[in-house]
C-alpha positions in Angstrom: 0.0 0.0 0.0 1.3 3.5 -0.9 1.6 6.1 1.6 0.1 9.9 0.8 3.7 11.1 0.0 4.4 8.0 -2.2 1.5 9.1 -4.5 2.6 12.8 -4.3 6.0 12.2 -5.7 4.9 9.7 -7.7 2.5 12.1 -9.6 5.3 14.5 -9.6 7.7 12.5 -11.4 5.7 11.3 -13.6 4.2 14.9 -14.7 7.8 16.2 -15.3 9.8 13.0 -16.7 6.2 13.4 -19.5 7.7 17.4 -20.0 11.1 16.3 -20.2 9.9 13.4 -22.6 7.7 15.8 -24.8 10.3 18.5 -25.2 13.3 16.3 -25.5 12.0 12.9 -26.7 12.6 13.5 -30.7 16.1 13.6 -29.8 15.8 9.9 -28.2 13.2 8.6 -30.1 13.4 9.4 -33.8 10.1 10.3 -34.4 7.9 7.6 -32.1 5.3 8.9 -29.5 6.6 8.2 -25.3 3.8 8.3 -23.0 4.8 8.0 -19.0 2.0 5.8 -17.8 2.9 5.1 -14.2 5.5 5.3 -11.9 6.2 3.8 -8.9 8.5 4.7 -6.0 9.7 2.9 -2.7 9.0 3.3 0.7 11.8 5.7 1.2 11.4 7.8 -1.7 15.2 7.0 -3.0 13.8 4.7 -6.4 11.3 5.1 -8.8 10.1 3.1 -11.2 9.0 4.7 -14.3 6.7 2.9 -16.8 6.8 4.0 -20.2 4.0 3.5 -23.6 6.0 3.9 -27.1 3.7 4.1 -30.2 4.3 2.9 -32.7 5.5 -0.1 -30.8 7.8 -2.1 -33.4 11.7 -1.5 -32.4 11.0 -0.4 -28.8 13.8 -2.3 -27.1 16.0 -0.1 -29.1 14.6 2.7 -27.8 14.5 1.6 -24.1 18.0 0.9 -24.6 18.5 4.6 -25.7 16.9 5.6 -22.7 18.8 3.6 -20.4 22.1 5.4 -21.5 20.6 8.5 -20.9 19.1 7.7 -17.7 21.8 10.1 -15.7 20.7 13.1 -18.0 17.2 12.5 -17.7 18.0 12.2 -13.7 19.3 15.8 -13.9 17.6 17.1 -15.3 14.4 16.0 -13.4 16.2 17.2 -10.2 16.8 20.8 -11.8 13.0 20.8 -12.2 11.8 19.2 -8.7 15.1 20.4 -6.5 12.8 22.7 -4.5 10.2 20.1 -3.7 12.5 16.8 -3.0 15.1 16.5 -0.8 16.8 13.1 -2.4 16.6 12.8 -6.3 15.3 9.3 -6.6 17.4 6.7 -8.7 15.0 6.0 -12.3 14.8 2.9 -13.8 12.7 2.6 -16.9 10.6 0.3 -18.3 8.1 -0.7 -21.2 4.2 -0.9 -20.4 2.9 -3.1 -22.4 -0.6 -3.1 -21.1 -1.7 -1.3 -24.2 -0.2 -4.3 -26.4 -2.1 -7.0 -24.2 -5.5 -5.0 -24.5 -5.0 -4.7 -28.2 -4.4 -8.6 -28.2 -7.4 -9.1 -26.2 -9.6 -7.1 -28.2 -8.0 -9.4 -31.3 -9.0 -12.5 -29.5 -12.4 -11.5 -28.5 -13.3 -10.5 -32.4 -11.8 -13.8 -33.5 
C-alpha cells in the first residue's frame, strides 16, 4: 500500500519526466510517440520506477536501450525541475508498459 507522499512524488515524477519526454523525446526517439504511464516509488522515496507506452511499438527495445544510457541526463535534469520540492533525487529505472499491447491482443481474441 502506498503512503500519501508516495502518490505525491509519484505524480510528480511522472508529470515532469512526461515534460522532459515531450520537449526532449525527438532527440531519443526518432520520431515515435513516449507516454509515462505510471511510476512507482519505494518506501523511502530513494527509487522510482517509471513505466513508459511507445507508439508505434515495433523497435521499442531499441529505444528503451537509448533511454537507459541517458538515464543520468534525464536524472538531472528531473532534479533541476523538482530540486525545491525533494530532498533526495530518486534513482530512475525505466521500463516498457505493455498493457496497451495486451489490450490490443485481447480485443483481437475477443473478435476472432
Amino acid at each position: 500500500m502506498e503512503s500519501t507522499r508516495q502518490k505525491k512524488v509519484s505524480r510528480l515524477i511522472q508529470k515532469e519526466m512526461a515534460d522532459i519526454f515531450l520537449k526532449k523525446g525527438s532527440v531519443l526517439t526518432h520520431g515515435k510517440m513516449i507516454s509515462v504511464t505510471k511510476v512507482r516509488i519505494s518506501p523511502d522515496l530513494s527509487f522510482a520506477k517509471v513505466y513508459l507506452s511507445i507508439y508505434p511499438s515495433a523497435g521499442q527495445d531499441s529505444i528503451l536501450n537509448e533511454i537507459h544510457e541517458q538515464s543520468s541526463k534525464l536524472r538531472f535534469e528531473m532534479g533541476q525541475k523538482v530540486r525545491r520540492q525533494l530532498r533526495i533525487i530518486p534513482e530512475i529505472a525505466f521500463f516498457i508498459d505493455d498493457s496497451l499491447d495486451y489490450i490490443e491482443n485481447i480485443e483481437r481474441l475477443l473478435k476472432s
